[in-house]
TISE-48437 format. One record per residue: residue in one letter; y negated, z, x negated of N, C-alpha, C, O in turn. Coordinates in nm, 2 decimals. Atoms other than C-alpha are relative to their C-alpha. Layout:
BEGIN
REC type     nv     nw     nu    cav    caw    cau     cv     cw     cu     ov     ow     ou
REC    A      Y      Z      X      Y      Z      X      Y      Z      X      Y      Z      X
...
REM end
This chain:
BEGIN
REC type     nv     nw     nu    cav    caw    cau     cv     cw     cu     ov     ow     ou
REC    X  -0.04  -0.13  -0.01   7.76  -7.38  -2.31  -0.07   0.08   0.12  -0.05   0.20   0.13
REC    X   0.07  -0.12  -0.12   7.53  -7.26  -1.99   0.08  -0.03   0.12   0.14  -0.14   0.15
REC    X  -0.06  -0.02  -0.15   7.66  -7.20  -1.68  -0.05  -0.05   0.10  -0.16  -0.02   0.15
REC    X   0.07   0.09  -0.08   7.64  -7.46  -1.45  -0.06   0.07   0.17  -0.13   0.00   0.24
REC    X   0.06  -0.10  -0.14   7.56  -7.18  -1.11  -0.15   0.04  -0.06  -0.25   0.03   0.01
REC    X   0.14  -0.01   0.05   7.26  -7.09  -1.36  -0.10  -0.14   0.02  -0.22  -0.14   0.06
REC    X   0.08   0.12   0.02   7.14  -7.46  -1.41  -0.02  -0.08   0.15  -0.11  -0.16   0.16
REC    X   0.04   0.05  -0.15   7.17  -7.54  -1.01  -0.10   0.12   0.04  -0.20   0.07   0.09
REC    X   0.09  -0.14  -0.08   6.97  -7.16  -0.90  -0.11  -0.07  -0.12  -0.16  -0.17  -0.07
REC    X   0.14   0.02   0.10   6.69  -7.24  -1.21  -0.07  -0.16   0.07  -0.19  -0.19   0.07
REC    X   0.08   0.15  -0.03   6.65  -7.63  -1.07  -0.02   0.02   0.14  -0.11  -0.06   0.19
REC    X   0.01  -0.01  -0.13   6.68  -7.51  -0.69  -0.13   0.07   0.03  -0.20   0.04   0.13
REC    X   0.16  -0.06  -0.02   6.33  -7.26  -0.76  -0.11  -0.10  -0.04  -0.23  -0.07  -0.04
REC    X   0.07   0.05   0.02   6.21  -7.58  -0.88  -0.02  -0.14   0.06  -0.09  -0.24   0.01
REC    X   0.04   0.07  -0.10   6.25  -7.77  -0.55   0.12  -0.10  -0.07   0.11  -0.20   0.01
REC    X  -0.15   0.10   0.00   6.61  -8.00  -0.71   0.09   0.07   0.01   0.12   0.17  -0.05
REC    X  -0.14   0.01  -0.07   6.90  -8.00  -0.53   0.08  -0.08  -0.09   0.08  -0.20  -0.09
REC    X  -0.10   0.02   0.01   7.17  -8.01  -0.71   0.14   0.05   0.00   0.13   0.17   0.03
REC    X  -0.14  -0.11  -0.02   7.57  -7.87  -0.70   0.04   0.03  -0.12  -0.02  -0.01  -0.22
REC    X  -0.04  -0.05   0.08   7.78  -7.69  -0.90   0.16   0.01  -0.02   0.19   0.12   0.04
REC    X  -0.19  -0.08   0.00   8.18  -7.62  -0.95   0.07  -0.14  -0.01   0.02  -0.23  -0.07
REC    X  -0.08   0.12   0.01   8.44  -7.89  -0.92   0.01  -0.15   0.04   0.06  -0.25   0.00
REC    X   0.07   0.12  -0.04   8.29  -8.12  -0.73   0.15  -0.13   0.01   0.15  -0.24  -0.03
REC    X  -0.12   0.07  -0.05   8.68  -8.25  -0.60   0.02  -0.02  -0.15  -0.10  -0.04  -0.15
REC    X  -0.04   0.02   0.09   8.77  -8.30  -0.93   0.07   0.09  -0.09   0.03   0.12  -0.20
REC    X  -0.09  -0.12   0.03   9.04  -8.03  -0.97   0.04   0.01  -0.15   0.01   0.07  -0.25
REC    X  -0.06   0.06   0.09   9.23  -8.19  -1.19  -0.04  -0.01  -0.22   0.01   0.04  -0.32
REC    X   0.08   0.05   0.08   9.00  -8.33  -1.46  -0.06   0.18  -0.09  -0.05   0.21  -0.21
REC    X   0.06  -0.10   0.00   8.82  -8.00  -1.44   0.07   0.16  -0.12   0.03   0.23  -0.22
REC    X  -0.09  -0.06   0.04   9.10  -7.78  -1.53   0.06  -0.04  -0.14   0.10   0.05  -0.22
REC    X  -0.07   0.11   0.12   9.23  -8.02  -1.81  -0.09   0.01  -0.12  -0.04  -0.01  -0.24
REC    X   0.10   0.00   0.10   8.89  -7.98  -2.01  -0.07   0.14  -0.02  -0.18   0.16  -0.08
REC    X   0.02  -0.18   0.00   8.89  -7.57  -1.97  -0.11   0.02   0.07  -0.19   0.10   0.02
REC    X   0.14  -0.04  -0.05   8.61  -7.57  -1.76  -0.02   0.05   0.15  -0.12   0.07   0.22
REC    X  -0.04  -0.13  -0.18   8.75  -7.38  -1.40  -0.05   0.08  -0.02  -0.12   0.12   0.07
REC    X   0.05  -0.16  -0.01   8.65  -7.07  -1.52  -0.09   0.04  -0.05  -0.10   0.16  -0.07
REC    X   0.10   0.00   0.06   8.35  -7.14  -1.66  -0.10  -0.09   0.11  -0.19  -0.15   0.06
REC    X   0.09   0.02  -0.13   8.20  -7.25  -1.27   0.00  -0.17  -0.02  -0.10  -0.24   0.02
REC    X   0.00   0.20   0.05   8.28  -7.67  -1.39  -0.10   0.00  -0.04  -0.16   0.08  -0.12
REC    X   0.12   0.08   0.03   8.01  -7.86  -1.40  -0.15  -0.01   0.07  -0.17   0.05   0.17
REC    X   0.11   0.03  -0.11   7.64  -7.97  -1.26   0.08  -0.13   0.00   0.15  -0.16  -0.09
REC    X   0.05   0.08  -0.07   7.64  -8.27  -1.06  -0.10  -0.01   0.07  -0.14   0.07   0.16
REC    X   0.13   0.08  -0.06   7.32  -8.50  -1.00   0.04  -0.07   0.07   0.13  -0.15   0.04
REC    X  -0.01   0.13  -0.05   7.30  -8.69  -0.72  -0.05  -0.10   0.03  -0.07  -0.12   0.15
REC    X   0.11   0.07  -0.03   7.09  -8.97  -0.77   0.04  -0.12   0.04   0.16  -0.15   0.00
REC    X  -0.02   0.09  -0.09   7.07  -9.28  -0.56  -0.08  -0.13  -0.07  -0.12  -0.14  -0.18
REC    X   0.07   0.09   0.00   6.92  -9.60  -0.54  -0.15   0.04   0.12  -0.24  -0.04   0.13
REC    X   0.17   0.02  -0.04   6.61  -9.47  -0.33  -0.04   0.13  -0.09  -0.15   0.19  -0.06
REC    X   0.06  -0.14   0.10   6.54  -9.17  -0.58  -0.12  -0.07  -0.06  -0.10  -0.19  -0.04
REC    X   0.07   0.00   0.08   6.22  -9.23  -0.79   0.02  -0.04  -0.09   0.14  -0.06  -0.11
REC    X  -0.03   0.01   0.10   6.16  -9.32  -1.13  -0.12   0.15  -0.03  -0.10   0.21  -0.13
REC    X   0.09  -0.11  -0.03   5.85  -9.01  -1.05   0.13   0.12   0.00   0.12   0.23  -0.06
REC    X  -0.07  -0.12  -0.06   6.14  -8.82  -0.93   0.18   0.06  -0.08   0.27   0.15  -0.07
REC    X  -0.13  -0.04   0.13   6.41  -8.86  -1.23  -0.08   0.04  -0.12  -0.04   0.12  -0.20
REC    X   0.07  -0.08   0.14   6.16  -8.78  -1.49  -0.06   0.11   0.01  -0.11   0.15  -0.10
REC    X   0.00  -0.13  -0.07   6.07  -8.46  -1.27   0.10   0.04  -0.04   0.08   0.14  -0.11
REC    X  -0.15  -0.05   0.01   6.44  -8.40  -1.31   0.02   0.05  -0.16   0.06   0.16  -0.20
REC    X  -0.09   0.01   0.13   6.51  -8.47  -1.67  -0.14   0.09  -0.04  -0.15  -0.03  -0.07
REC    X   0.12  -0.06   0.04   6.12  -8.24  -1.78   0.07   0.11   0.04   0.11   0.18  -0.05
REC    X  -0.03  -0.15  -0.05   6.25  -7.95  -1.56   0.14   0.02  -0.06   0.17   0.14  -0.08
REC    X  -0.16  -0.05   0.10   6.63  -7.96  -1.74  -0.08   0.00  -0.15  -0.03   0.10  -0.20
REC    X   0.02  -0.02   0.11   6.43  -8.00  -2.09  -0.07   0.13  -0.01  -0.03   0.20  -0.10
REC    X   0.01  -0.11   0.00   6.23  -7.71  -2.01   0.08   0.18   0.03   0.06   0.29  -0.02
REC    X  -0.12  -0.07  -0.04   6.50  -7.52  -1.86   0.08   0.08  -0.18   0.09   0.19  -0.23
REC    X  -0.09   0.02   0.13   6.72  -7.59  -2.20  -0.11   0.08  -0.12  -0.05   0.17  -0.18
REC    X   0.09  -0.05   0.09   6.38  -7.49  -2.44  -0.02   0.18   0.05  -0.07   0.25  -0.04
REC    X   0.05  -0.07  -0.05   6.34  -7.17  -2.23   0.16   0.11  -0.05   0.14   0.22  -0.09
REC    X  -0.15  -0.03   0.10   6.76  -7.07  -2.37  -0.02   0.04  -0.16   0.02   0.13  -0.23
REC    X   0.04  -0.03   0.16   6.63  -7.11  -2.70  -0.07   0.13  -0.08  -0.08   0.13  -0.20
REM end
């Protein structure tokens, strides 16, 4: 239920880059009511990312999520 423009601005003051909106995926997006509600987040993680630097990620979304509550 949160707004994926909120959950990219809250991880971007905490130094992660991630996107926000349809991310080409018009279709899909639209089909699952979620156009008008800014889509989705997309992570982009790689093969040179961290294992330091995904459990950075997933701490700052659990905090994030506890901080809603």
């Amino acid at each position: 239920g949160a707004d994926p423009a909120d959950i990219a601005k809250a991880m971007a003051k905490e130094g992660i880059y991630l996107w926000h909106g349809h991310n080409y995926g018009l279709e899909p997006i639209r089909r699952l009511g979620l156009a008008d509600r800014n889509g989705v987040v997309r992570i982009g993680l790689a093969h040179y990312n961290t294992a330091a630097e995904v459990d950075f990620l997933l701490a700052k979304l659990a905090d994030w999520m506890k901080m809603r509550t």
